[in-house]
C-alpha positions as CSV (number, residue, x, y, z in Angstrom):
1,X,-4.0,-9.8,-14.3
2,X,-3.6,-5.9,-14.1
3,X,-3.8,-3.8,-17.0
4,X,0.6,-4.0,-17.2
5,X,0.1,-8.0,-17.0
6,X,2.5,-8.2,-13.8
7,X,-0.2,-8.6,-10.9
8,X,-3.0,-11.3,-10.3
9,X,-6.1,-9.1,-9.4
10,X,-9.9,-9.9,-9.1
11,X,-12.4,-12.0,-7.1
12,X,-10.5,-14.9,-6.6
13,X,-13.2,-17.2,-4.9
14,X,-17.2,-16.2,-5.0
15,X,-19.9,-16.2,-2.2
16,X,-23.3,-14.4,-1.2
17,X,-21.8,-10.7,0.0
18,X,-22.9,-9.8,4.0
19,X,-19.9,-8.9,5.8
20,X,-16.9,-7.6,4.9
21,X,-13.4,-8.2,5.9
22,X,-10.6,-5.8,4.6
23,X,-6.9,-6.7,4.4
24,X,-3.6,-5.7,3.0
25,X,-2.4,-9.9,3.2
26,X,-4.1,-13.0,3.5
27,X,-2.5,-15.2,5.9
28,X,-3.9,-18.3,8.1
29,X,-4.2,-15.9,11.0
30,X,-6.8,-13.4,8.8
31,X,-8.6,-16.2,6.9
32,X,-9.3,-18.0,10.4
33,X,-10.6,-14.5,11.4
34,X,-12.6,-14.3,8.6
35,X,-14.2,-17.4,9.3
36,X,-14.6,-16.4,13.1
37,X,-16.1,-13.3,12.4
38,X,-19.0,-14.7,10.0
39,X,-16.9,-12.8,7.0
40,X,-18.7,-13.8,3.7
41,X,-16.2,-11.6,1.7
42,X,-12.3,-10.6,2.1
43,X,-11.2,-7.7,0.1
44,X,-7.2,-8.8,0.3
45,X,-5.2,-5.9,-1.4
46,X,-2.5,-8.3,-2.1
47,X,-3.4,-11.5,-4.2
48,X,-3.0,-14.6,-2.5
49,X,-2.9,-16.5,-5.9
50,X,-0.3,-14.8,-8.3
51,X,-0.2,-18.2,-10.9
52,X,-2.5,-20.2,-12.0
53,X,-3.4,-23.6,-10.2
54,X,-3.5,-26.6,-11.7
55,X,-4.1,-28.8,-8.7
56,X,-4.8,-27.8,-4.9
57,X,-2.7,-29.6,-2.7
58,X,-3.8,-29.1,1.2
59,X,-0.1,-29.1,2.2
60,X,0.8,-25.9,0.3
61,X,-0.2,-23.4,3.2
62,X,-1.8,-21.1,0.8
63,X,-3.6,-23.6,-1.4
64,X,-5.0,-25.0,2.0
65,X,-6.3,-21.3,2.8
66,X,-8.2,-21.7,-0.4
67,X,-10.1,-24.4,0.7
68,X,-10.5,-23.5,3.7
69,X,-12.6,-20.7,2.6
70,X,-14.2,-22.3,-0.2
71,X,-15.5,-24.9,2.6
72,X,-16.8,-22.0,4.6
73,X,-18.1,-20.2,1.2
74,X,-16.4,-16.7,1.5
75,X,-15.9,-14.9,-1.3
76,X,-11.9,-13.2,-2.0
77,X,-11.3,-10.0,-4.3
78,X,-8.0,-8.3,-4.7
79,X,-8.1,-5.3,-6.1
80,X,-4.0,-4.8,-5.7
81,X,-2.5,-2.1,-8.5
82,X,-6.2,-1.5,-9.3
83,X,-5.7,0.4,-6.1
84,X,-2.3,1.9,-6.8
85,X,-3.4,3.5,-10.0
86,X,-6.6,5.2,-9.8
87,X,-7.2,8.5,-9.0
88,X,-7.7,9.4,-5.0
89,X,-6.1,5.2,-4.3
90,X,-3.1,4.5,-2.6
91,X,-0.6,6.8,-4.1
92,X,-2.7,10.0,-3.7
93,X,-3.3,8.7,-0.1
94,X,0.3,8.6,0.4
95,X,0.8,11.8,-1.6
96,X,-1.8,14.0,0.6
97,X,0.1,12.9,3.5
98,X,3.2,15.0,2.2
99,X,1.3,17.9,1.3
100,X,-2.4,19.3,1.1
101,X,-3.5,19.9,-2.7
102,X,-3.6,23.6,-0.9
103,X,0.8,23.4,-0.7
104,X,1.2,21.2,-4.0
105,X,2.5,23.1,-7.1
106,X,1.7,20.1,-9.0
107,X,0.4,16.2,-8.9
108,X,1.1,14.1,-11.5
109,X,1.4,10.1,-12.0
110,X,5.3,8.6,-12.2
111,X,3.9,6.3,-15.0
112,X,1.0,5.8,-17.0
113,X,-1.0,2.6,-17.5
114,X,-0.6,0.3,-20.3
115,X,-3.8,1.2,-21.6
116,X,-5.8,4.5,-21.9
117,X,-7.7,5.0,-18.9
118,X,-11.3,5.2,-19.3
119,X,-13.3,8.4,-18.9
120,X,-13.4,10.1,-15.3
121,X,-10.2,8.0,-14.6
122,X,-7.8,10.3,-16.7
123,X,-5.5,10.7,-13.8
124,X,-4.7,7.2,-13.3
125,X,-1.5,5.9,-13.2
126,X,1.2,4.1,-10.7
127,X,3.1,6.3,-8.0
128,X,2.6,10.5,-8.0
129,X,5.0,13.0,-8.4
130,X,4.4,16.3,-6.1
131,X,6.4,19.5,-6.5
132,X,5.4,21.5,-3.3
133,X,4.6,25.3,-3.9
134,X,6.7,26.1,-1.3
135,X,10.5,24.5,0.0
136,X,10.0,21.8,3.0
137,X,11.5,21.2,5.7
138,X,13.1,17.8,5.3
139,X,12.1,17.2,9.5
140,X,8.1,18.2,8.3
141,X,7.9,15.6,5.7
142,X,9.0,12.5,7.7
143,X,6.8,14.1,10.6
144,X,4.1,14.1,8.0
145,X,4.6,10.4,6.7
146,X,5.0,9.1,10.3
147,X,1.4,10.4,11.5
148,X,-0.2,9.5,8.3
149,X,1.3,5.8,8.4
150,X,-0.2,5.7,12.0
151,X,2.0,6.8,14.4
152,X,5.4,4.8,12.8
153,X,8.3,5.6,14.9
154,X,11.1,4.8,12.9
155,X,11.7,4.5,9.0
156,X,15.1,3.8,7.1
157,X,16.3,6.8,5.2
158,X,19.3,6.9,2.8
159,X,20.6,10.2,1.9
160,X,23.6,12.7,0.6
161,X,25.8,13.6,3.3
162,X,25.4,17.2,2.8
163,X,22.9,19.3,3.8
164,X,21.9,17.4,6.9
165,X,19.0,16.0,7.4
166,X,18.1,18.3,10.2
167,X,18.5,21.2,7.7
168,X,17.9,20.0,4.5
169,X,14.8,21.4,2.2
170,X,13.0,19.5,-0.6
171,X,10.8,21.0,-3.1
172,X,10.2,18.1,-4.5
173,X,8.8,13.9,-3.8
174,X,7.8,11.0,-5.3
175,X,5.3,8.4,-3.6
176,X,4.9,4.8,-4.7
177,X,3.4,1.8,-2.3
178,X,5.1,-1.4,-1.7
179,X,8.1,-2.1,-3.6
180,X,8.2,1.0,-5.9
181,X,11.6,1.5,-7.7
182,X,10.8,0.5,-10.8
183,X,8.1,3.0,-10.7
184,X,10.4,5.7,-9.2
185,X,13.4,5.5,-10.7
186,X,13.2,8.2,-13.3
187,X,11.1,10.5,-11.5
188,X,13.6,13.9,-11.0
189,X,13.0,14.9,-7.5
190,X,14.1,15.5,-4.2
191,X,12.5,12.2,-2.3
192,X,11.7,9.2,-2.8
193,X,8.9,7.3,-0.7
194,X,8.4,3.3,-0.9
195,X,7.6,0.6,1.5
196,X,10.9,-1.0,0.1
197,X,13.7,-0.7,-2.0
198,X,17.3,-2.7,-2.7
199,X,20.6,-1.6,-1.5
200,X,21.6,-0.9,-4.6
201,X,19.1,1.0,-5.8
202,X,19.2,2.9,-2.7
203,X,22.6,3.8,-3.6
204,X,21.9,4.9,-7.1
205,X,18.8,7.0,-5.8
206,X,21.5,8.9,-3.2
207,X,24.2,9.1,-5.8
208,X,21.5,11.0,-8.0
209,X,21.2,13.4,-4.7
210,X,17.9,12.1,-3.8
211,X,16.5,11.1,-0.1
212,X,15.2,7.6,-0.1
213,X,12.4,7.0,2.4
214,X,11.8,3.2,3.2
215,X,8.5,2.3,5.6
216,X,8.3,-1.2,5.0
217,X,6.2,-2.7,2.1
218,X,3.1,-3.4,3.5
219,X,3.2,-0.3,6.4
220,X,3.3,1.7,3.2
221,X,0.0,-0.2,2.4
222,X,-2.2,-1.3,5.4
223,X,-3.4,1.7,7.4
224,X,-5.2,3.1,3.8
225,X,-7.7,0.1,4.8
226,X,-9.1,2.3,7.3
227,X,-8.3,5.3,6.6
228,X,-9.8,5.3,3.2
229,X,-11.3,2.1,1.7
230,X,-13.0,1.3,4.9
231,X,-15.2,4.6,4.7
232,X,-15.5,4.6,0.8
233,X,-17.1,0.6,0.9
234,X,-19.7,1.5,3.2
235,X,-20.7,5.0,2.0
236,X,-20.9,2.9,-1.9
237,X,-22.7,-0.1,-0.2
238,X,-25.3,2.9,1.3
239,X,-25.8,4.3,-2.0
240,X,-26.3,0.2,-3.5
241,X,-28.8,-0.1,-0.6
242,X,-26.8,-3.0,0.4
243,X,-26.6,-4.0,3.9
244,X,-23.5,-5.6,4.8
245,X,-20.5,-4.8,7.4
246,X,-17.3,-4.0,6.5
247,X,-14.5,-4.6,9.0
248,X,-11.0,-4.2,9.0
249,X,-8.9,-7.2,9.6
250,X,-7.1,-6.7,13.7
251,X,-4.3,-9.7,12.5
252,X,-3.0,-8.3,9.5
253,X,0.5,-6.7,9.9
254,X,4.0,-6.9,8.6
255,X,6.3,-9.8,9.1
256,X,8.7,-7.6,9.5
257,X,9.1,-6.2,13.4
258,X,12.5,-4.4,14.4
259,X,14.3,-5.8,17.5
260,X,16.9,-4.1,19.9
261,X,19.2,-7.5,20.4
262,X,20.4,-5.7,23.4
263,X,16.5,-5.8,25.3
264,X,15.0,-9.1,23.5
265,X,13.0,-9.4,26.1
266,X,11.0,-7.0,25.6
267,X,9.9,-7.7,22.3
268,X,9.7,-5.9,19.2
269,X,10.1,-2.0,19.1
């Protein structure tokens, strides 16, 4: 479990370390690719296993992942909120997509671990708070998150009726992955950014004047795999002198796909 006791984290199944395989959920799909790519580890940011097992039973289709990979020896670790809270993880990666440390006033966690963070981790914590040096432009920011998320066309936004969108200026946001309200929910600014959120807490967040940026939960997650954990692995597995590949998973993606019921067959948009 994490430090706060609410996530499963850690290597979840062990094996000799040559390739790598990096991936923000661990379905069928992404374990069979593991086993066709000669993976001996998966680095799944989300747990697979949040409860202990008592039993495996091969008709669970989790449980029959397990064994799958257990048969074929490959190792799982999940680092999860591990990732959320340390300094330069997720949060900052979502964070530096708002703004450069160059146009932050400020940068500071929305809430603090449960324990003390250890030496050279001081800024740890889960979500970040920015306050920009200058006002921006409402249109910037979602520009900003869209090309950082990897080219996301469309997001769902909640907001005041007045100023407009088109006009509006923030001076002020708060970043959290995944499902992030309970993280967000105090923090008094301008924006809020999550991969999720309720309607009602949507509604609260608007009625408190603030902009409520949703991405979906793990499209607020995935494309930090490449963009940062990918390069970080294999510069650390340099330094170890450890020879091993890492690869980023191509069948990982969100359940979630948005449809136009009017063209269905054309797919998802």
């Amino acid at each position: 479990m994490d430090a706060n006791g609410q996530n499963a984290l850690g290597l979840q199944v062990t094996a000799d370390e040559k390739t790598v395989l990096l991936t923000n959920d661990l379905s069928p799909a992404v374990a069979q690719e593991a086993v066709d790519k000669k993976a001996s580890v998966i680095v799944s940011y989300h747990p697979f296993i949040f409860r202990g097992l008592k039993s495996v039973d091969i008709t669970d289709p989790q449980q029959r992942i397990l064994l799958q990979l257990a048969q074929k020896n490959i190792a799982v670790y999940c680092p999860h909120t591990a990732v959320d809270a340390v300094p330069g993880g997720l949060n900052d990666w979502l964070a530096d997509m708002l703004c450069s440390p160059q146009e932050s006033k400020s940068r500071t966690s929305c809430q603090p671990t449960a324990a003390p963070p250890p030496a050279g981790f001081e800024g740890a914590g889960y979500g970040r708070k920015i306050e920009f040096a200058q006002p921006l432009p409402m249109t910037d920011l979602l520009r900003r998150l869209a090309k950082g998320l990897g080219g996301i066309k469309y997001f769902m936004v909640a907001a005041p009726k007045q100023p407009d969108l088109a006009t509006r200026m923030v001076q002020s946001a708060a970043v959290c992955a995944g499902s992030g309200f309970d993280v967000l929910k105090n923090a008094a600014v301008d924006v809020l950014v999550t991969g999720e959120m309720t309607h009602h807490n949507a509604l609260r967040a608007v009625m408190e004047n603030k902009v409520v940026i949703t991405v979906f939960h793990s499209n607020s997650e995935r494309a930090y795999l490449r963009q940062r954990m990918q390069p970080a692995l294999e510069a650390e597995l340099q330094r170890a002198d450890r020879q091993a590949k890492v690869l980023v998973s191509e069948e990982d993606t969100d359940p979630f796909k948005i449809w136009d019921v009017e063209n269905l067959a054309l797919g998802p948009v």
